[in-house]
N, C-alpha and C positions, 0 to 999 in steps of 0.2 A: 801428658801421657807418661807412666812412668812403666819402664821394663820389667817385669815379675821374674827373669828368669835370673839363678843364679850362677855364677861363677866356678871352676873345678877348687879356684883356691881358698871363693869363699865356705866351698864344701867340704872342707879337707875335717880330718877327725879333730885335729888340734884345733881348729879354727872357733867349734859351732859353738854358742852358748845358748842355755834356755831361753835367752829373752828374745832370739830371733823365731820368726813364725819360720817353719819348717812345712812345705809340700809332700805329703804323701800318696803317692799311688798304687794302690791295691791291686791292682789288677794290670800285670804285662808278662809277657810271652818271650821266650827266646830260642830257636833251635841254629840249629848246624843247618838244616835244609828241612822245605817244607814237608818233602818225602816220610818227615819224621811221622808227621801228623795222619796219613795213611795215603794209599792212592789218591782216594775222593777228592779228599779237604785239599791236599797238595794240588789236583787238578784243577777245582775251584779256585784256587789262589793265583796260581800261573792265569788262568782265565780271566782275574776280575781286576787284578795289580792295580788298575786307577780307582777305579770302585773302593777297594780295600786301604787305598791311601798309602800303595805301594806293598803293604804284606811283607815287606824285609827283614826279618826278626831274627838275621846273625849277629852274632856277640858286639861286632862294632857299630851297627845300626842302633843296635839295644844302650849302648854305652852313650850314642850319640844322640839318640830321642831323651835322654835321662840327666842330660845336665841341666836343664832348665827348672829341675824340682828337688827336693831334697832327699828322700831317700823313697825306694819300690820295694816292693814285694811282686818277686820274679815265679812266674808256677811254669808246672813241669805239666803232664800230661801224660795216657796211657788211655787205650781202650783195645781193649779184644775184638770186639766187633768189628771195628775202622783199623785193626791190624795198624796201633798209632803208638808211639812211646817219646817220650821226651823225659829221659829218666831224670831220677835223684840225682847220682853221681854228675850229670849235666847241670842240673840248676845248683848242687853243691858245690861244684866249682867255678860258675859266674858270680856266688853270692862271695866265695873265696876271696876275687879278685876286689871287691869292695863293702869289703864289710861291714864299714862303718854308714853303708848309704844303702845296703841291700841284705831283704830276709830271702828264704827260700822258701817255695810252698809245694809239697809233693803231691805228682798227678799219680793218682789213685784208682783202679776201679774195682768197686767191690764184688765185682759178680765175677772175678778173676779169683781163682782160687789160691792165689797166693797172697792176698790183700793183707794177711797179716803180717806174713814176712816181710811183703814188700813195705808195711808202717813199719815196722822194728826198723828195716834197714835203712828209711827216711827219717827216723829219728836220731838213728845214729849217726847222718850225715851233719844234722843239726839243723832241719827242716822245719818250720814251727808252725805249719799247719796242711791241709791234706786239702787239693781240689777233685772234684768229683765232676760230672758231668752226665745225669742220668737216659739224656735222649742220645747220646753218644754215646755209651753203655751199653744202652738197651736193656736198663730197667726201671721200675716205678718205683717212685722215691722211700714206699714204704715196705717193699720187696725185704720177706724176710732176712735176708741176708743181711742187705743194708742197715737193717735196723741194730744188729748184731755189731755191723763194722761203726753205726753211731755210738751204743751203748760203748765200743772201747776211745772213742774218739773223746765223748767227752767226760771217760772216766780218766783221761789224761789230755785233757787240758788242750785238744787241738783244735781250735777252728775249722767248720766245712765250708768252705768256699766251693757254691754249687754255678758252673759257667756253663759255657758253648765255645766251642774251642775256636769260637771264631766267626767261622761261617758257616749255613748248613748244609748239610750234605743231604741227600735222595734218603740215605737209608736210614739216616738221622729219625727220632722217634718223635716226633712234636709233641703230644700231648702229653709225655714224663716231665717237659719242660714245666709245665703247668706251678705256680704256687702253692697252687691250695693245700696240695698233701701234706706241705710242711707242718702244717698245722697240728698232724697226727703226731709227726715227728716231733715239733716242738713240746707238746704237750708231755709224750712219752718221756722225754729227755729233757726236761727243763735249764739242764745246767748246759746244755750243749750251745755252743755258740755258731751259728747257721748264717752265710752270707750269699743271698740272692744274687747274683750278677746281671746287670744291663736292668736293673730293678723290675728284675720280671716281665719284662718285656716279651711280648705283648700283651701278659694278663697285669699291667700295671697296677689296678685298682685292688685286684687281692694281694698282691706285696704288700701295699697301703695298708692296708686290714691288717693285716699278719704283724708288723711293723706295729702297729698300735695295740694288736691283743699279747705279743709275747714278748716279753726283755732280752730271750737271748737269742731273736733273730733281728738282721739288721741287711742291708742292699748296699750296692755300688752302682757307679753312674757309667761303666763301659757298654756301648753297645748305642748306646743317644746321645752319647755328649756332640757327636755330628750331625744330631737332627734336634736344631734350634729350639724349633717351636715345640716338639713332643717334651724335650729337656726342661724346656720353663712351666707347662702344665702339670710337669710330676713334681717339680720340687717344688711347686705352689701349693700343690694338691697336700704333699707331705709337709707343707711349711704351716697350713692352713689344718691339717690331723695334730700335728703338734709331735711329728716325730720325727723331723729335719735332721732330729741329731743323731737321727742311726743311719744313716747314709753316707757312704765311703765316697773320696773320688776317686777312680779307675780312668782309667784312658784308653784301657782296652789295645797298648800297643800292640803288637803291628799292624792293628785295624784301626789305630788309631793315635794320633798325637798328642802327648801328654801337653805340650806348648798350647798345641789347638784347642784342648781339652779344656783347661786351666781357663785359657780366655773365655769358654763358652759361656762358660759360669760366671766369669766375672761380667758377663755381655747380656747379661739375661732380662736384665730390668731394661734395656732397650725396646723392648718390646711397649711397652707403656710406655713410652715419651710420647706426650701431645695426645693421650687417650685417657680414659676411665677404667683400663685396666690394672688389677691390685701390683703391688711389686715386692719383693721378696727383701727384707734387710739385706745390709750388704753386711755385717759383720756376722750372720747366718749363713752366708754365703760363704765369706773366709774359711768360716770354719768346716764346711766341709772337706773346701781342699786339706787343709792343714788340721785335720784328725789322724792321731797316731791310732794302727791300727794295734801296734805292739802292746800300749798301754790299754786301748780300750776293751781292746779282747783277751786281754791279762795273757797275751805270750807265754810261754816260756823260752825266749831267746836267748841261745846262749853266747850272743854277742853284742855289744854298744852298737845301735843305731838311731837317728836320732841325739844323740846325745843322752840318752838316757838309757838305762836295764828294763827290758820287758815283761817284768814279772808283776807287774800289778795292775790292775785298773785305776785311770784317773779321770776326773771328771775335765770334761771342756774345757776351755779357758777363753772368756773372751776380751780380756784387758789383755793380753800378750801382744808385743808388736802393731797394733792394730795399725798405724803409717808407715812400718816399714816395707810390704808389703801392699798393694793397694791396685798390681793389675793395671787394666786401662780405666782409663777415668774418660 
């Protein structure tokens, strides 16, 4: 068995070099108090703490879920509806405190009539991409508005990171959740780079689709990496579509362990030991975890994370590190 996680000193900025594989997670959460997140969510939190794999998402929790991987992308949150904010100025100054291992992603909503001021002010913070939340919101993904707030999104280069802030709530919208619309979306905006969160879950199979018909949408795995057997059907499903390689790993912290996460993935061809069931490469599997999102989504960061500048797209790599890193065996 060899330990996947890493060290604070092997992570330090002086330390990293390209040739080590680097862990990235797309998707985690941080506030001050759940309160942030609005009555509901916060009530549901307090309520579910074991369910939720504790929900702790203060700055030192955050700090202490994140040493075992290499660098996060930390998102904020905002909804008018669920009276929720977890502003810029907040995830600008967690990304502050570790620059070289953290981006910041600003929580958004468009049907708030300040959504432009509020992007100006997340870019000025140094935010490098905008989460959205449509059943959270309370709107449909193709709501004029929105369309308006994608048209500026990716006429400046920001990734939409579409999630659930977690957990759902009563007044939550379910069916805005839906993939399909994106479709409309993607098509309209070709250049916009759109990221599914919990891979669409529960409409997995149109993520699938979407994922295959368009380049610049792509999914993360928060939301199932704690449900084994659904985890191993989708990334089969997508391994066997042939579009593996647009799938982030997330962790979904505070609802989830990036440690826990990391293993699930590397744990997945377990299922097939002693049967006829197909199994997924493991060096397709690496590379999940360890897809920059900085590079694949051409960023514009304007800080060293990873060890490298995030202003360009790069292709995969699968000769990198491939023993330095290796998970449970």
């Amino acid at each position: 068995m060899r330990d996947y996680c890493w060290t604070i000193g092997e992570l330090s900025e002086s330390s990293y070099t390209p040739k080590r594989p680097m862990i990235f997670d797309v998707m985690t959460r941080a506030w001050h108090s759940p309160d942030q997140l609005g009555f509901e969510l916060a009530d549901g939190i307090r309520g579910n703490t074991r369910r939720l794999g504790g929900g702790d998402g203060t700055l030192g929790a955050h700090t202490r879920a994140i040493e075992c991987i290499g660098c996060a992308l930390v998102h904020g949150f905002k909804s008018q509806s669920l009276s929720a904010a977890i502003p810029s100025e907040f995830i600008a100054d967690l990304v502050g405190r570790q620059p070289h291992r953290l981006a910041g992603v600003a929580g958004i909503d468009p049907m708030s009539p300040s959504w432009s001021e509020d992007l100006d002010h997340a870019k000025s913070l140094g935010l490098v991409g905008v989460n959205i939340s449509p059943s959270a919101q309370g709107f449909h993904p193709t709501h004029s508005t929105a369309m308006r707030f994608y048209d500026r999104c990716a006429n400046e280069c920001l990734p939409v990171f579409v999630t659930r802030p977690g957990i759902l709530s009563p007044a939550m919208i379910l069916e805005y959740d839906r993939p399909a619309p994106w479709d409309e979306v993607a098509r309209s905006f070709p250049t916009l780079k759109i990221i599914l969160g919990e891979i669409g879950s529960p409409w997995i199979e149109e993520t699938i689709a979407l994922l295959s018909k368009h380049p610049g949408i792509y999914a993360e795995t928060s939301g199932i990496s704690s449900q084994s057997w659904k985890l191993y059907t989708t990334l089969l499903s997508a391994y066997e579509f042939g579009v593996l390689d647009k799938i982030f790993f997330g962790s979904g912290f505070p609802f989830g362990s990036p440690a826990a996460a990391v293993e699930a993935i590397y744990s997945l061809n377990s299922f097939a030991l002693g049967t006829n069931l197909p199994t997924i490469p493991r060096a397709a599997l690496r590379l999940i975890v360890e897809r920059n999102p900085i590079t694949t989504l051409g960023m514009k960061a304007p800080l060293t994370i990873g060890g490298g500048q995030g202003t360009t797209a790069t292709s995969d790599r699968t000769d990198v590190g491939a023993t330095t890193f290796s998970g449970r065996q």
